[in-house]
C-alpha positions as CSV (number, residue, x, y, z in Angstrom):
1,X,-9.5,36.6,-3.8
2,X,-11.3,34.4,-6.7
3,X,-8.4,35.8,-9.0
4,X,-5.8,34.7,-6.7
5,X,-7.6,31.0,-6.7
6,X,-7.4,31.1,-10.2
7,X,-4.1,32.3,-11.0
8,X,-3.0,29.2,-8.3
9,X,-5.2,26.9,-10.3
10,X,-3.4,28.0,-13.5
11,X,0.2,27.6,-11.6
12,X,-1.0,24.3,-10.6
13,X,-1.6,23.4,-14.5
14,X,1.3,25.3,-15.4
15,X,3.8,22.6,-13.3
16,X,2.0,19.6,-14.7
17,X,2.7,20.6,-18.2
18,X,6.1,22.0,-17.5
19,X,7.0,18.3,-16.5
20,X,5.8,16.7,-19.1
21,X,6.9,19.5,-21.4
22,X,10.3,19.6,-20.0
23,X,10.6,15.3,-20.4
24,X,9.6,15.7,-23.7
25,X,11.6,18.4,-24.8
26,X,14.6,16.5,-23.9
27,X,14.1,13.3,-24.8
28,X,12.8,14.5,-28.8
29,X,14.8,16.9,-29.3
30,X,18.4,15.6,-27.8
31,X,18.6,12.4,-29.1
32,X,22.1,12.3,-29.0
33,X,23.7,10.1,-26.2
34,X,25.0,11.8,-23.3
35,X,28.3,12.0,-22.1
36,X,28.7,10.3,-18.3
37,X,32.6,11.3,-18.6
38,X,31.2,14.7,-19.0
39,X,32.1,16.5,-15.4
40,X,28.4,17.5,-14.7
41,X,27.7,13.7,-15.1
42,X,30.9,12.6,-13.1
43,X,29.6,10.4,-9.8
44,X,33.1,10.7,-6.7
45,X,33.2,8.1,-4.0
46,X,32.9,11.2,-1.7
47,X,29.1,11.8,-3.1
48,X,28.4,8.0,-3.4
49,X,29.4,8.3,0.8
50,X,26.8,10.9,0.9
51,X,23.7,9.0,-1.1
52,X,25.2,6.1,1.6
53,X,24.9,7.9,4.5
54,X,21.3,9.2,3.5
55,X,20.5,5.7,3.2
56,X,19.4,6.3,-0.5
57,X,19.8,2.7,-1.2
58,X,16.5,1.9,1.0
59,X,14.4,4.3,0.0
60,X,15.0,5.1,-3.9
61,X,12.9,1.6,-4.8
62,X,9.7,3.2,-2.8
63,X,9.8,6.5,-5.5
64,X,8.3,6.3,-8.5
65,X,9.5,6.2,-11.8
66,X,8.0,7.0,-15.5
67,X,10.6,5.7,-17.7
68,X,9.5,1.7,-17.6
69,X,11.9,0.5,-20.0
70,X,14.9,1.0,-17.4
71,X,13.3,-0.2,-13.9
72,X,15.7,0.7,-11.7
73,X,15.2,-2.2,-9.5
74,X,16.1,-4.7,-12.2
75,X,18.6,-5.0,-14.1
76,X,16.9,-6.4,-17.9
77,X,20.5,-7.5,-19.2
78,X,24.5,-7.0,-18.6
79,X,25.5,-6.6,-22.1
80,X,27.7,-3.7,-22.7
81,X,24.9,-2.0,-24.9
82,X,22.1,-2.2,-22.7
83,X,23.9,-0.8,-20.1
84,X,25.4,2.0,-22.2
85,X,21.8,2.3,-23.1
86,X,20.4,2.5,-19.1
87,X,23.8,4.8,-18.4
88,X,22.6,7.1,-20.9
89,X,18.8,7.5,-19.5
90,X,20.4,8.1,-16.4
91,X,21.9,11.0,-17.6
92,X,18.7,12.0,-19.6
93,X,16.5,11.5,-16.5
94,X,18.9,13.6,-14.3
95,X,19.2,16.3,-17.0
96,X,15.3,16.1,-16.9
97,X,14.9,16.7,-12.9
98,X,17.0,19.7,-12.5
99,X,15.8,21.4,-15.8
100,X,12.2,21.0,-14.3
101,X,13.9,22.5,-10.6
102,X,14.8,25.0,-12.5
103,X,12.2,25.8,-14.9
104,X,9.6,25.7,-12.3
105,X,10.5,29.3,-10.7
106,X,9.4,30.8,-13.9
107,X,6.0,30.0,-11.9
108,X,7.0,33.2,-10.2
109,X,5.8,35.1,-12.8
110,X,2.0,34.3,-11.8
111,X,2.9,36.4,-8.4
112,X,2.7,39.5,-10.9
113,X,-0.9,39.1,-11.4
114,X,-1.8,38.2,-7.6
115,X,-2.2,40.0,-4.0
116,X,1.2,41.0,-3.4
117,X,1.5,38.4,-0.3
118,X,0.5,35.4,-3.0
119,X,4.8,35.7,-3.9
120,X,5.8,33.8,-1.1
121,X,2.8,31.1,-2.2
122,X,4.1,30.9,-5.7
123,X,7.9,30.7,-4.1
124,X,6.8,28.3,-1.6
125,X,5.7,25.8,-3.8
126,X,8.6,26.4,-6.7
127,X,11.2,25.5,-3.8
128,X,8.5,22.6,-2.5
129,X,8.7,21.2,-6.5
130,X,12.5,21.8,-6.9
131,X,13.3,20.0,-3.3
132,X,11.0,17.1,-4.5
133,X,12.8,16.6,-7.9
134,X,16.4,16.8,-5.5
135,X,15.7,13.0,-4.9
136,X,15.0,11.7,-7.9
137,X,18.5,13.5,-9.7
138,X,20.6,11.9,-6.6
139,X,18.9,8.5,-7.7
140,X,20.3,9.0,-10.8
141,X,23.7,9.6,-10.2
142,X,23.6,7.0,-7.5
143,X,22.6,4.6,-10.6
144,X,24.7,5.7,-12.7
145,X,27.9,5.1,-10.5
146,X,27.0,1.6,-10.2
147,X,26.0,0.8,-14.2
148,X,29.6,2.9,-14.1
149,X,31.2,0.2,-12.2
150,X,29.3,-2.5,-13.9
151,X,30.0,-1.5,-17.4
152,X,34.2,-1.1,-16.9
153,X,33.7,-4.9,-14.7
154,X,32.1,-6.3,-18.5
């Protein structure tokens, strides 16, 4: 029982640093721009129906967000290289959100050392984590179609 607790405890510290781990990974060591034209970046009107229908656009403002030099709520300039700039974050920050939604099943791995019913604990909360970082990678893409637009408009 006390193991269990612990190994949970140790899961718990494990998905805090494989956020941060993950962000930081990506941001230091890819320092090259990303490609938006790329296809995994690519935003259709079909998906920017979806985020619509969701009603993304009312709720993305109440999330939070770590990157403070791009708010998404405010634009800080129109000039073509800030919004290159923002365009390219996007990409960085959805990059960032599935990596981690990914990443995060490794957790199973604590399952090993646990009561065999403590699996579908450590698989509960992967798919919990992964879910929760669903919203934040459709805010990016919703973004992105829009500093998209903006940036062709310039």
């Amino acid at each position: 029982m006390w193991f269990s607790l612990w190994m949970t405890l140790i899961n718990t510290a494990y998905w805090v640093g494989l956020h941060f781990l993950v962000a930081f990974l990506v941001t230091k060591f890819h320092p090259e721009p990303f490609d938006e034209a790329k296809p995994f970046f690519v935003v259709s009107g079909r998906e920017m129906n979806f985020y619509r229908s969701i009603r993304l656009p009312y709720w993305k403002d109440k999330l939070p967000q770590y990157n403070h030099d791009f708010d998404k709520r405010h634009l800080q300039g129109k000039d073509k290289a800030y919004l290159r700039l923002f365009i390219n974050q996007t990409c960085r920050a959805e990059v960032i959100h599935d990596l981690i939604a990914l990443a995060g099943f490794s957790s199973l791995s604590f399952s090993v050392f646990c009561d065999e019913g403590m699996v579908w604990l450590f698989l509960s909360i992967a798919l919990f984590i992964a879910l929760c970082n669903l919203p934040f990678s459709m805010i990016q893409r919703y973004n992105r179609y829009r500093l998209v637009a903006l940036e062709e408009k310039r």
